[in-house]
N, C-alpha and C positions, 0 to 999 in steps of 0.2 A: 467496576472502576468508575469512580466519581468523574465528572467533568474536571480535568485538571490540564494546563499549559506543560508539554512535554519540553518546548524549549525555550528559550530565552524569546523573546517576540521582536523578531525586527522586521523591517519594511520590506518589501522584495522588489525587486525591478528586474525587467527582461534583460538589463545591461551584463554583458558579461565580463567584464571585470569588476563586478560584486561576486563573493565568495559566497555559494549555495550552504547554510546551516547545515549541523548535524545531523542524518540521517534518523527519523526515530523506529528507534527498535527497542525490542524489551530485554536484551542482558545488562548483566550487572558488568562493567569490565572486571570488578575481582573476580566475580565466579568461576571455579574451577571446579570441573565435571570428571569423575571419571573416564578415560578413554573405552569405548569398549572393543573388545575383539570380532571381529567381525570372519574373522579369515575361513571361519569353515560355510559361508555361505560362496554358493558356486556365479552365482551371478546376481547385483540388485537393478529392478527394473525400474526408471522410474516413467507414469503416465505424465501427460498434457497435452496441453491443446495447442494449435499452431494460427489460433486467429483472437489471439489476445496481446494486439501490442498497448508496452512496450515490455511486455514481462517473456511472452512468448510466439512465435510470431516467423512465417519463409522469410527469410533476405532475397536480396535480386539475385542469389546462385541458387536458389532451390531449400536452401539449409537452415532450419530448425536453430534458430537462436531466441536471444531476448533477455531480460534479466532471469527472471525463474530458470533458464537452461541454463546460464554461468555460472549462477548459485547452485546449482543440481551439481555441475564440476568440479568448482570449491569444494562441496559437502564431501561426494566419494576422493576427492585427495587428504581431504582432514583426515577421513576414516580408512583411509590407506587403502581403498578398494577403487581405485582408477579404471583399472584395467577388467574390474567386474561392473563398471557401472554401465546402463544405455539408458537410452532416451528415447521415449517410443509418444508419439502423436494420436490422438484419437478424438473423435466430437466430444465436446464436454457434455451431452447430455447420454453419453454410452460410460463415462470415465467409473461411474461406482458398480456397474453391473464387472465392466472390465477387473476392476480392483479385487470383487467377489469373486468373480470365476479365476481371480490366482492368472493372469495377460499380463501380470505387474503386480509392483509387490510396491509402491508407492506415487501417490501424487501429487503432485503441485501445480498446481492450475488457480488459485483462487478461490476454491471450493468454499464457502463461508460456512464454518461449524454452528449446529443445529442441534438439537436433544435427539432428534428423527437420526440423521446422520451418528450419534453417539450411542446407538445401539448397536450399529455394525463397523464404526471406524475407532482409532484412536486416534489421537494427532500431536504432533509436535507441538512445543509454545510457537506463541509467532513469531516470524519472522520479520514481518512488517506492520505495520500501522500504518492506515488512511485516514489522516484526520480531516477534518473541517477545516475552513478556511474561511476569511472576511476578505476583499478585494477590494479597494476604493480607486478612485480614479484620483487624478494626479495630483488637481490641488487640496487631498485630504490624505498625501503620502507618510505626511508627519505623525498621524496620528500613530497612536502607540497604543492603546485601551478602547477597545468596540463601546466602552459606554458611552464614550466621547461621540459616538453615532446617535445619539438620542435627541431625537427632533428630526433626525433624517429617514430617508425610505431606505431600505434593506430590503433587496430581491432577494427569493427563494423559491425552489421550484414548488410548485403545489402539491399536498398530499404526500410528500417527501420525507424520510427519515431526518433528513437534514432541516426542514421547516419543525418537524416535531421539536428537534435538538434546540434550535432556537428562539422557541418558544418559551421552551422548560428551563432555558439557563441566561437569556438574555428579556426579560418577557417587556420591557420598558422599550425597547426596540420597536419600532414601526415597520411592520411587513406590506410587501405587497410580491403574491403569488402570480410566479409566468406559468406558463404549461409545459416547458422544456426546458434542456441547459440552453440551445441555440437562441429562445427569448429569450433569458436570464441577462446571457453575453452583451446578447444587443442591448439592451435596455439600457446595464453597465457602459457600453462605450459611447452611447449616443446622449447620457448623463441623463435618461430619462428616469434611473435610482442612482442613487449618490454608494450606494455598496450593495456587493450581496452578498451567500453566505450557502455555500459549495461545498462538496468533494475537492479538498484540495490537490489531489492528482491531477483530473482533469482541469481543474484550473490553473496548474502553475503552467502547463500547458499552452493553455490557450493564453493565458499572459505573455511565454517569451514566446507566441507566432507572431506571423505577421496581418494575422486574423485581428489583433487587438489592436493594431496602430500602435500600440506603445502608449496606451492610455492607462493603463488601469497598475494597480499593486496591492502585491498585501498586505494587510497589514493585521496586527495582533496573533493570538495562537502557537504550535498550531493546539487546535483544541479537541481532545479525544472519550469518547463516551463508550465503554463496552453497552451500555446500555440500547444508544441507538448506532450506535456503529459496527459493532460485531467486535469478535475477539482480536482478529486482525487476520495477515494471509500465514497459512502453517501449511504443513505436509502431513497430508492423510494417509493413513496406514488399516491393514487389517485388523480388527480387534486382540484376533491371536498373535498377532505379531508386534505388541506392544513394544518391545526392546527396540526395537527400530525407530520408534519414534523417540526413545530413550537416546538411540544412539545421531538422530539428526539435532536433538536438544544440546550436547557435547559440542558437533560438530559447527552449531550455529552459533554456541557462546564462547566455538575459541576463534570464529570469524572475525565475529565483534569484538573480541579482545585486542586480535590481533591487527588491528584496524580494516581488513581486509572484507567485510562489509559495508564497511562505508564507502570504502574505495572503491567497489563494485558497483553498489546505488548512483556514485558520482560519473559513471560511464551511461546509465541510463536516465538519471535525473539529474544534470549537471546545474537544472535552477533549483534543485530542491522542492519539498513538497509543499 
């Protein structure tokens, strides 16, 4: 996938009466997937981890939520196995030996697919996409087109997949390399760079805290590279058990159809990405 704007580019502000964009994800809304039958499987497991918020993550009672678990919910109600689904917790760096030894028959944790990982998994399409992001502070909200940044500093964290990104696609851009996101931020709010250029996750974030003062926004994108970004987050499955991932592919493009992906995303990302 080429460097291409998934949505229309508008400004962002921490205000909330701005309506957070479209969710991006990759169905078609026409697509229409065979349903499959699932009914002679006795039980589906799915793994994850519980120290990845906001995807998954204890609440203050003890309980296993986050986006990745609601979506886990959705899925086994699409496929009509409710009542066969659980949700089992484990370190993410135990999660593929688990998957192999057959502890769980699926997971979703963020796992970013690799050639390595594709000898022993399948995966679902993605489910989400992390794009990139531009942030400018407040008297450059109008802007609409990152070229319009040319003449200015652009933070980027150093040695970064996202420094590569913006080299390779914006290269008239003037960089200047922090060594963390926490210098990035500061740098950004104290106007000692006029933009940077992030993980939009983490940044819409730190945009609507109270971390930013209300200084900063986005602007342009958002912008997606399978090249330096990855495929996006999917659900990993055994090799042998292919159909499964066949069958979470159905189940997430009649989420998206039915609006009920976005509606989901907008409980955990209510400023959007």
């Amino acid at each position: 996938m080429t460097l291409a704007c998934l949505l229309q580019a508008q400004p962002f502000t921490a205000l909330a009466s701005e309506a957070a964009p479209p969710f991006p994800v990759m169905f078609d809304a026409g697509e229409h997937l065979q349903k499959p039958d699932l009914s002679v499987l006795l039980r589906l497991r799915f793994l994850t981890t519980n120290d990845f918020p906001p995807f998954s993550f204890m609440d203050q009672t003890g309980h296993l939520t986050g986006f990745n678990i609601e979506l886990t919910r959705a899925i086994c109600a699409e496929l009509s196995v409710a009542d066969k689904c659980e949700i089992q917790s484990v370190p993410f760096a135990d999660l593929e030996i688990a998957l192999l030894s057959k502890h769980g028959d699926a997971v979703i944790a963020g796992n970013a697919v690799s050639p390595r990982l594709r000898q022993d998994f399948s995966f679902s399409r993605p489910y989400l996409l992390l794009p990139a992001r531009f942030a400018v502070g407040r008297g450059l909200a109008m802007l609409r087109d990152p070229r319009d940044l040319q003449g200015k500093t652009v933070g980027v964290i150093a040695n970064s997949t996202h420094q590569a990104m913006l080299k390779a696609f914006f290269p008239a851009l003037q960089q200047q390399p922090f060594p963390d996101s926490a210098a990035l931020m500061d740098a950004l709010k104290t106007r000692r760079v006029e933009a940077v250029f992030t993980d939009g996750l983490q940044l819409s974030f730190w945009v609507a805290s109270p971390a930013s003062g209300q200084c900063c926004s986005f602007t342009g994108g958002p912008y997606l590279s399978q090249a330096f970004l990855g495929e996006g987050m999917t659900i990993m499955v055994r090799k042998e058990d292919g159909f499964l991932a066949q069958a979470f592919d159905y189940a997430l493009a009649s989420l998206a159809r039915k609006g009920k992906l976005d509606r989901l995303a907008q409980q955990y990302f209510p400023s959007g990405l």
